[in-house]
C-alpha positions as CSV (number, residue, x, y, z in Angstrom):
1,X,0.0,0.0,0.0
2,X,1.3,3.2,-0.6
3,X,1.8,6.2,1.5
4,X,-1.5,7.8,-0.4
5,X,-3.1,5.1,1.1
6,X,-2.2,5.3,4.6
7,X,-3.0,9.0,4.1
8,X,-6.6,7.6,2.8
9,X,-6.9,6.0,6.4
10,X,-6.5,8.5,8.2
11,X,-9.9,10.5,7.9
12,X,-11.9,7.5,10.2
13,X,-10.7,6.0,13.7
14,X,-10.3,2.3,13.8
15,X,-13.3,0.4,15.4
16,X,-13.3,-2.3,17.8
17,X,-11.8,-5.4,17.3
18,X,-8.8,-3.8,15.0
19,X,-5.6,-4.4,16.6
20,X,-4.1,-3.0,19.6
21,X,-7.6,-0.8,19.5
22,X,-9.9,-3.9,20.1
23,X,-12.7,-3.5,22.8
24,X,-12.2,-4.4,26.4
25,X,-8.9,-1.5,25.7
26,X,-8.8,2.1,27.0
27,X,-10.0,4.8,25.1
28,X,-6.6,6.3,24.9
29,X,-4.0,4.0,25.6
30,X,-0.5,6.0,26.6
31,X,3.0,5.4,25.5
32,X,4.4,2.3,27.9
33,X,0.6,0.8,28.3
34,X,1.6,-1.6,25.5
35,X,5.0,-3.7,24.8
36,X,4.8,-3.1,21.3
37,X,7.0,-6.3,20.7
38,X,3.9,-8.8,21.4
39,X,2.4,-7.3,18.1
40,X,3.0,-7.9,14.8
41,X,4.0,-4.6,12.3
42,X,0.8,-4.9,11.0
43,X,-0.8,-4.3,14.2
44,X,1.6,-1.6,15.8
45,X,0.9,0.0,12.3
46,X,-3.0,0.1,12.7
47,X,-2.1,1.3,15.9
48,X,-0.2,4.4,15.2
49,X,-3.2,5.1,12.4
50,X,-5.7,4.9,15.3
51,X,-3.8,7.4,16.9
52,X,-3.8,9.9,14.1
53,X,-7.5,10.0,13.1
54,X,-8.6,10.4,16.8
55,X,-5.8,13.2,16.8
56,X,-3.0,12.1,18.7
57,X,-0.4,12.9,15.9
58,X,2.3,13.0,18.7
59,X,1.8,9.8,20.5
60,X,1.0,8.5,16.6
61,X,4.6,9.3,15.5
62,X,5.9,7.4,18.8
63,X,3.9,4.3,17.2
64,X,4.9,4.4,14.1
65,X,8.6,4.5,15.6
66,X,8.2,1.0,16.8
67,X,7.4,-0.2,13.6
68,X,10.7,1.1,12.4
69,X,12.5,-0.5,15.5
70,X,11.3,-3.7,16.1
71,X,10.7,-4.3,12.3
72,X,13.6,-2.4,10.3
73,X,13.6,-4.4,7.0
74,X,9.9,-5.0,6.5
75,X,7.9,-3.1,3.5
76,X,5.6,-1.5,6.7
77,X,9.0,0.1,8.4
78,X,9.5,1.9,5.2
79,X,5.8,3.4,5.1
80,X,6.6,3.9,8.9
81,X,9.4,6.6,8.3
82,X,7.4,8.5,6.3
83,X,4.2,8.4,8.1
84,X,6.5,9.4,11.5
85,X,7.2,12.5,9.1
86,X,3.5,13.2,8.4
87,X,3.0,12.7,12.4
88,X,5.2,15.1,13.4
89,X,4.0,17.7,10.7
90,X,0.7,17.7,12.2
91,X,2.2,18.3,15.6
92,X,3.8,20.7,14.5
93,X,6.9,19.1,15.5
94,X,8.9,20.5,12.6
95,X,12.3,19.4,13.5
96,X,11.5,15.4,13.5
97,X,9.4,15.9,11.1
98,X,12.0,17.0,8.9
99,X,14.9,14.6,10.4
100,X,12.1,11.9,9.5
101,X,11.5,13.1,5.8
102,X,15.4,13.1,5.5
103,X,15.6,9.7,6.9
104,X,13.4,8.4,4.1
105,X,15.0,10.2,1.3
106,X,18.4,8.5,2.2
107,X,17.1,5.0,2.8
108,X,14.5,5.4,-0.2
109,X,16.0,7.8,-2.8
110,X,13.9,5.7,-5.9
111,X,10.8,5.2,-4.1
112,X,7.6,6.8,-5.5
113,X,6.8,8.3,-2.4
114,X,10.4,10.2,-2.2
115,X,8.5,13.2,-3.7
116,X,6.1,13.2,-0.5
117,X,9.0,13.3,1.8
118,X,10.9,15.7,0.0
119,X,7.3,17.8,-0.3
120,X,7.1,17.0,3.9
121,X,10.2,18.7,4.3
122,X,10.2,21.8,2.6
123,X,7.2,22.1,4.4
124,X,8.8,21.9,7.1
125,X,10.6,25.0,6.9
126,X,7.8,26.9,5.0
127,X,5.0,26.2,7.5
128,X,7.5,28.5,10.2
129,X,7.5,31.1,7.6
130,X,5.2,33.5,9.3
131,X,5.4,37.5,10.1
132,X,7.9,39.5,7.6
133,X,9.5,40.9,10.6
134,X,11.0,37.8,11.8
135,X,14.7,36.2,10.6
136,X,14.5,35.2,7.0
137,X,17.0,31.8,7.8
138,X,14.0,29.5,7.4
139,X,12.8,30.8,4.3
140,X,16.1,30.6,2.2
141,X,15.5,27.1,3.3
142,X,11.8,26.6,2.3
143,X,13.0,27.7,-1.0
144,X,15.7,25.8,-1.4
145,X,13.7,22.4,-0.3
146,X,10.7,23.6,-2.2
147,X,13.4,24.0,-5.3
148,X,14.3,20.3,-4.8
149,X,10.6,19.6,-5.3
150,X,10.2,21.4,-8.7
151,X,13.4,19.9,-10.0
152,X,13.7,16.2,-8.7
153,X,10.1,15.5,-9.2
154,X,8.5,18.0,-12.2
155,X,6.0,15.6,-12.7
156,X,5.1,14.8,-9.5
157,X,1.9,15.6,-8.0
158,X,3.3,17.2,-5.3
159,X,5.0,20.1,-7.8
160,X,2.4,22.4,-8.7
161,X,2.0,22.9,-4.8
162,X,5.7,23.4,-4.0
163,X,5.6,25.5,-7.1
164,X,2.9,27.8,-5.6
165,X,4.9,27.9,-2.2
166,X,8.2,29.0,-4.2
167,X,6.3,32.1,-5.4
168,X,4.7,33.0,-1.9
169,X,8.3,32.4,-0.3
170,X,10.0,34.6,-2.6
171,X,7.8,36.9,-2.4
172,X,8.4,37.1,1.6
173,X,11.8,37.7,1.4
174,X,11.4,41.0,-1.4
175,X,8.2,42.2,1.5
176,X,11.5,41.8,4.0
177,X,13.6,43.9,1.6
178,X,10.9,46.5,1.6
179,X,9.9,46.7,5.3
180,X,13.9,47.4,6.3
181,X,13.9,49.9,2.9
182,X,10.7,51.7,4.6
183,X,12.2,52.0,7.8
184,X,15.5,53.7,6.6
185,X,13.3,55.1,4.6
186,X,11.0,57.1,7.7
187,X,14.3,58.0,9.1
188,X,16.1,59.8,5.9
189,X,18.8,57.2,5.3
190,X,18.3,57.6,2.1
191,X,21.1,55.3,1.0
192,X,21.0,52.3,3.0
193,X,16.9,52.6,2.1
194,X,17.9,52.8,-2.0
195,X,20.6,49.7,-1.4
196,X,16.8,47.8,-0.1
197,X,15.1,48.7,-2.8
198,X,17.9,47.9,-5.4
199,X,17.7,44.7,-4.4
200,X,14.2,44.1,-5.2
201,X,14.4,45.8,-8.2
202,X,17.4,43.5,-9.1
203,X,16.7,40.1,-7.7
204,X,12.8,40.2,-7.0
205,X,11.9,41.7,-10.3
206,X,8.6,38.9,-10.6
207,X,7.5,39.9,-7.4
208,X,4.6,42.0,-6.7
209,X,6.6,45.0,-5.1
210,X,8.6,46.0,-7.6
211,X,6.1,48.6,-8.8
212,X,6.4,49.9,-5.2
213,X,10.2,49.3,-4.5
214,X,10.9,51.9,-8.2
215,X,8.6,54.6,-6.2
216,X,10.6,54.4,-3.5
217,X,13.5,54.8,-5.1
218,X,12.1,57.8,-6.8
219,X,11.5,59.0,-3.6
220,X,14.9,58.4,-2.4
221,X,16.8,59.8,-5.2
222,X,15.2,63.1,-5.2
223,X,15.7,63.3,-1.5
224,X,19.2,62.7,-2.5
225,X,18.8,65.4,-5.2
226,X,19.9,62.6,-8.0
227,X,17.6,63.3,-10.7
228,X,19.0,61.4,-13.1
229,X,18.4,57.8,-11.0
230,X,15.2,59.3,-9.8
231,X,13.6,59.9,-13.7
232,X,15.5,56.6,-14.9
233,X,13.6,54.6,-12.2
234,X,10.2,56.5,-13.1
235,X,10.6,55.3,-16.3
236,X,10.6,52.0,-15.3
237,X,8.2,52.5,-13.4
238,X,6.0,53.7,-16.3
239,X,6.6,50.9,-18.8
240,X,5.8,48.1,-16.7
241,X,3.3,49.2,-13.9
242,X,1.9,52.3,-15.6
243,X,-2.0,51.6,-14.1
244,X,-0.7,51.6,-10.7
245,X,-0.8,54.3,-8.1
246,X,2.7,53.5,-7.4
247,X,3.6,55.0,-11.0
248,X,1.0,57.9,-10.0
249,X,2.5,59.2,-7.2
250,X,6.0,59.0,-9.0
251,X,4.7,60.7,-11.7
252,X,3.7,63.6,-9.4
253,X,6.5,63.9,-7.6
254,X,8.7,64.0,-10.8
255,X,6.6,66.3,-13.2
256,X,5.8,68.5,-9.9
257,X,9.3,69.2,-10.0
258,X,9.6,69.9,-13.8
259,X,11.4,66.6,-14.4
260,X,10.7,64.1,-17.2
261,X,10.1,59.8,-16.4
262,X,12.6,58.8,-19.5
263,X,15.9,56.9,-18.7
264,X,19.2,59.4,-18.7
265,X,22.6,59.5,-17.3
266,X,24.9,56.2,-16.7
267,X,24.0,54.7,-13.1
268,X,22.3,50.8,-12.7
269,X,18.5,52.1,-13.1
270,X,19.7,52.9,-17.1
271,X,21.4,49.5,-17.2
272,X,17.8,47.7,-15.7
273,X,16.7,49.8,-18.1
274,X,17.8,48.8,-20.9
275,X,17.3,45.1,-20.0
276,X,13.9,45.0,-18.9
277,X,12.7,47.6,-21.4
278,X,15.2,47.8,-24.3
279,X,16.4,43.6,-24.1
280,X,20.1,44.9,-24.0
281,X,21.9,42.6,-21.6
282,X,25.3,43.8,-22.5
C-alpha cells in the first residue's frame, strides 16, 4: 500500500476489534501501556493510524517508531518513516518531522513516495514562515527544499503545490527587503533605504513590489537630489506598472518638479533599463 493510502486512512478512527484498539482497551492507551514487541508490524501499524484519526499525531509518531524499530527491513517500516514524518508535521513538531523526511530520502531515494518526503520537508521550513519581521534563515531554506521539489520530481503531484509555495516564499523575502527599505526610509537614510530597494528591483523583479520598490527609489533619489536615477527609475516604473498608483504618485512627484520619467545618465537604473525595457543585456 502506498503512502497515499495510509494517508486515505486517516480520515476515520479504527473500530473495535482492530488491533491494539480492540474492545475491552482504554479509550486512549499511553506510550508504555503496551509492549509493542507482542504485536505484529501490522498491528503496531493500525495502531499508530488509530492514533492519528482520533488526533494524537504525537503519541502517533511514537507508534509508528516501533514499527521502524522492532521491524527495520519489513515493507511496513519503510511506510513507517514516512508516516513518522507526516506525524510530526501535524504536531507541528517541525524538527522530527523533517529529520524523519530526510531519513526516508536517504534509505529510499527511488521510491515513489520520495517526492512526499521531499514535499514533507520543505514544508517543514515553510510552514514557520510566518510574520515579515521575523529572521528570514528558514525561508532561504523553504526555498531551497521547495526547489528540490520542482526539480527532482517536475511531474510529480506534489510540484504544482511546491511551485505555488516558491512564489509566496519569494515573495516574503522582497516584503522583508521593503519593510527594512521603509524604515531607513521614515528616518532619511536615504542610502541604505535605495541599497533595499535595489535589491528588489534586481533580484525580485517577478514579485509584486517591484512597482512599489521603483517609487521608492524615486523617492529616495530626489531626496538625494539625484535626478537622473530618480527619472530613470520612473521610467521603469512607467513601462511596466503604468495603471498603478505607485507610477502615480511617481509621476507627481517627478513632473511637480519639472522633471521628465525617461531613462538618462549612466548609473544601474539605465542599465535595468535597458534590460527590462530595451532587451540589451550587454
Amino acid at each position: 500500500m502506498t503512502v497515499g493510502k495510509s494517508r486515505a486512512l486517516l480520515v476515520s478512527a479504527l473500530v473495535c476489534g482492530v488491533g491494539l484498539a480492540g474492545c475491552g482497551k482504554k479509550n486512549s492507551v499511553e506510550r508504555g501501556d503496551v509492549n509493542y514487541e507482542n504485536y505484529t508490524a501490522e498491528q503496531i501499524f493500525e495502531r499508530a493510524e488509530y492514533d492519528l484519526a482520533r488526533n494524537d499525531p504525537d503519541l502517533a509518531a511514537s507508534v509508528f517508531a516501533e514499527v521502524e524499530r522492532l521491524y527495520p527491513y519489513s515493507e511496513l517500516a519503510k511506510r513507517a518513516v514516512i508516516m513518522q514524518a507526516y506525524a510530526y508535521h501535524q504536531d507541528k513538531d517541525y524538527e522530527n518531522s523533517r529529520a524523519a523526511a530526510q531519513r526516508f530520502i536517504d534509505f529510499y531515494p527511488t521510491d515513489e513516495d520520495a517526492a512526499y518526503a521531499q514535499y514533507l520537508l520543505a514544508l517543514s521550513y515553510y510552514d514557520q514562515i510566518d510574520e515579515v519581521g521575523r529572521d528570514q534563515g528558514l525561508t532561504f531554506q523553504a526555498l531551497q527544499s521547495l526547489r528540490e521539489v520542482i526539480e527532482r520530481y517536475p511531474d510529480s503531484e506534489y510540484a504544482r503545490s511546491a511551485i505555488l509555495k516558491f512564489d509566496l516564499a519569494f515573495d516574503h523575502l522582497a516584503a522583508k527587503e521593503m519593510e527594512i527599505g521603509r524604515y531607513y526610509l521614515r528616518r532619511d537614510h536615504f542610502t541604505a533605504a535605495i541599497n533595499r530597494f535595489r535589491v528588489v528591483v534586481e533580484d525580485f523583479q517577478t514579485t509584486t513590489h517591484t512597482a512599489e520598490a521603483l517609487h521608492r527609489l524615486v523617492e529616495a533619489y530626489l531626496s538625494l537630489g539625484l535626478t537622473n536615477e530618480a527619472r530613470t527609475a520612473g521610467a521603469i516604473l512607467g513601462h511596466n506598472f503604468k495603471g498603478t498608483g505607485w507610477y502615480e504618485d511617481s509621476y507627481k512627484l517627478l513632473t511637480g518638479r519639472g522633471l521628465t520619467l525617461e531613462a538618462v545618465g549612466d548609473n544601474w537604473l539605465r542599465q535595468v533599463y535597458r534590460q527590462m525595457i530595451q532587451g540589451k543585456w550587454l
